[in-house]
C-alpha positions in Angstrom: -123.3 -117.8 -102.1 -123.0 -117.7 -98.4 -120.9 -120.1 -96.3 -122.7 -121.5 -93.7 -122.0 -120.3 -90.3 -120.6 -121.9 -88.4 -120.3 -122.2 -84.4 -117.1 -119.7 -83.1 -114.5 -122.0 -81.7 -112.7 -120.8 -78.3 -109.6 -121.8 -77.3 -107.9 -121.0 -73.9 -104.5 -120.9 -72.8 -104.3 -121.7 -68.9 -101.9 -123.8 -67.1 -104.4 -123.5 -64.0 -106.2 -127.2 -63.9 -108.8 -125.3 -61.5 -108.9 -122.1 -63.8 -109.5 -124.8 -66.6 -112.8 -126.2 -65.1 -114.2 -122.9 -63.7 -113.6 -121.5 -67.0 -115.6 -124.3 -68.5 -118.0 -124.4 -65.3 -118.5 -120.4 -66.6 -119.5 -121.3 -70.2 -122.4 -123.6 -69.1 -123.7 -121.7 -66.5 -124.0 -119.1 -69.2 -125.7 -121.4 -71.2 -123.1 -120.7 -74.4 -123.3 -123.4 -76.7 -119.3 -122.7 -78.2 -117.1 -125.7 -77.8 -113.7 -124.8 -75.9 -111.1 -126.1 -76.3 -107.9 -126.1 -73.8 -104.0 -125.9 -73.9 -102.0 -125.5 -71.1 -99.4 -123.0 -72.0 -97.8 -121.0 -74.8 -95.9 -123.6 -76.6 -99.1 -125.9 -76.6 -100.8 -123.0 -77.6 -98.8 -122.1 -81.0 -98.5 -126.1 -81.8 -102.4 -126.1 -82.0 -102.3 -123.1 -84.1 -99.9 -124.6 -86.3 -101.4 -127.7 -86.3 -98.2 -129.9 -85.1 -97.7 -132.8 -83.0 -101.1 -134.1 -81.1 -102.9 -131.2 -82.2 -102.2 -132.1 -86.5 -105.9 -133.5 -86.3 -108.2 -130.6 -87.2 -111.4 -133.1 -85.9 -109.8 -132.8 -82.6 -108.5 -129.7 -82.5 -110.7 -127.4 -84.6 -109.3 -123.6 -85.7 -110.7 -121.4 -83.4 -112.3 -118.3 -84.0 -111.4 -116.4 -80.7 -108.2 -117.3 -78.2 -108.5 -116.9 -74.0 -104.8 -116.3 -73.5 -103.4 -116.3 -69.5 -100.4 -114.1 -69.3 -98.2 -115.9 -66.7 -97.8 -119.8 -68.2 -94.6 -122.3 -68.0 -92.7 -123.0 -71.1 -93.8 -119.8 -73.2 -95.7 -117.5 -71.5 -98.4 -115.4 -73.0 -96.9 -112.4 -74.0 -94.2 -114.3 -76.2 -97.4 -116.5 -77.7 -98.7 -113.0 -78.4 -96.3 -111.8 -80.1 -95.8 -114.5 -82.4 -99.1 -114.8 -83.4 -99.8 -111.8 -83.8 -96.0 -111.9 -86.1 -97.9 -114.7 -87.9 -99.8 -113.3 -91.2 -101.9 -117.0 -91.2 -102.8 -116.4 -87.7 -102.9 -112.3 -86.7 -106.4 -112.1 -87.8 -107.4 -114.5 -84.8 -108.9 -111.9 -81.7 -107.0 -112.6 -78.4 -108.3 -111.4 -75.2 -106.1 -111.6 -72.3 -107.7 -113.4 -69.7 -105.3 -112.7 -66.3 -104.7 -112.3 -63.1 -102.3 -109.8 -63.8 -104.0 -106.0 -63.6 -100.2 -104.5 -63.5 -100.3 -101.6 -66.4 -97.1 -102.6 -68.0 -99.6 -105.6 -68.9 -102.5 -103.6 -70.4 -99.6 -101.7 -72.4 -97.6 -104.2 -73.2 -100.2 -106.9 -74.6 -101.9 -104.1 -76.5 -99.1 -103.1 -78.0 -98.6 -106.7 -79.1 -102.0 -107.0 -81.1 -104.1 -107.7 -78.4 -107.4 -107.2 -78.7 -109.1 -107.1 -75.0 -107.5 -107.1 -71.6 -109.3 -108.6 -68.6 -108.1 -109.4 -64.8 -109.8 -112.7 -64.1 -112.6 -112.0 -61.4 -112.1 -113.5 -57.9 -115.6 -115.6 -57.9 -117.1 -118.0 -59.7 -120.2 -115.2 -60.6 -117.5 -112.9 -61.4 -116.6 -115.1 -64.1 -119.6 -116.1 -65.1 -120.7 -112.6 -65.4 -117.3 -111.8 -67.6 -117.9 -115.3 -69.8 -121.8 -113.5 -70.2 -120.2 -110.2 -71.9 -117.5 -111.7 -74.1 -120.5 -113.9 -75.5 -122.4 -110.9 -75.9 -120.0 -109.2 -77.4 -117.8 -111.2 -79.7 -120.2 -113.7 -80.5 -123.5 -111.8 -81.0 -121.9 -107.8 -81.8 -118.7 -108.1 -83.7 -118.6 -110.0 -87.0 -115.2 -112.3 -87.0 -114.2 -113.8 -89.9 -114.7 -117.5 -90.9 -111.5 -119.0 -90.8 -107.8 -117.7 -89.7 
């Protein structure tokens, strides 16, 4: 028997309030009907996957099927978030795309080393994003098959 599908979760990593709303500003204009959920850097980020603290509740902060992760973030920045999910075996199936400002090749390298799955240099417009958010829908929610839960 088939498990229902569900929606695909997304769940962004950006300590950038105004990143934060374009980013959301993004999904609607592309009409994508995911929820997204936000955490604002890479200790946040690995509490939610873990499920500890203000993010225990999995009503309020749902496993997600894809992670947004920004690259430069206070606390623990995204390459050390990388790396330990990616370390995790309950959580290295999740696909991370790098979503950055950073377009320096010891980056690219460096994340992909680290189990990322995509690389992207966040656009400098609004319909730059937009355009991005349009392709990553495309792509990992209508191409790829993820699995159902992490």
């Amino acid at each position: 028997m088939d498990k229902e599908i569900k929606p695909i979760i997304i769940l962004m990593a950006e300590d950038d309030p105004d990143d934060r709303y374009l980013a959301r500003e993004a999904l609607a204009e592309s009409r994508i009907a995911n929820e997204l959920y936000f955490v604002e850097d890479g200790v946040e980020l690995l509490d939610y996957l873990n499920r500890k603290g203000k993010f225990s509740d999995p009503l309020t902060s749902p496993k997600p099927g894809i992670i947004l992760l920004d690259l430069n973030m206070p606390k623990k920045d995204g390459r050390e978030a990388l790396k330990e999910i990616k370390e995790n075996p309950d959580l290295k199936r999740i696909p991370i795309i790098i979503l950055t400002t950073s377009n320096a090749e010891e980056d690219v390298l460096k994340t992909y080393n680290l189990g990322a799955n995509s690389f992207i240099t966040k656009p400098v417009t609004f319909n730059g994003l937009v355009n991005v958010i349009k392709v990553l829908e495309n792509y990992w929610f209508e191409i790829v098959r993820l699995p159902n839960t992490y």
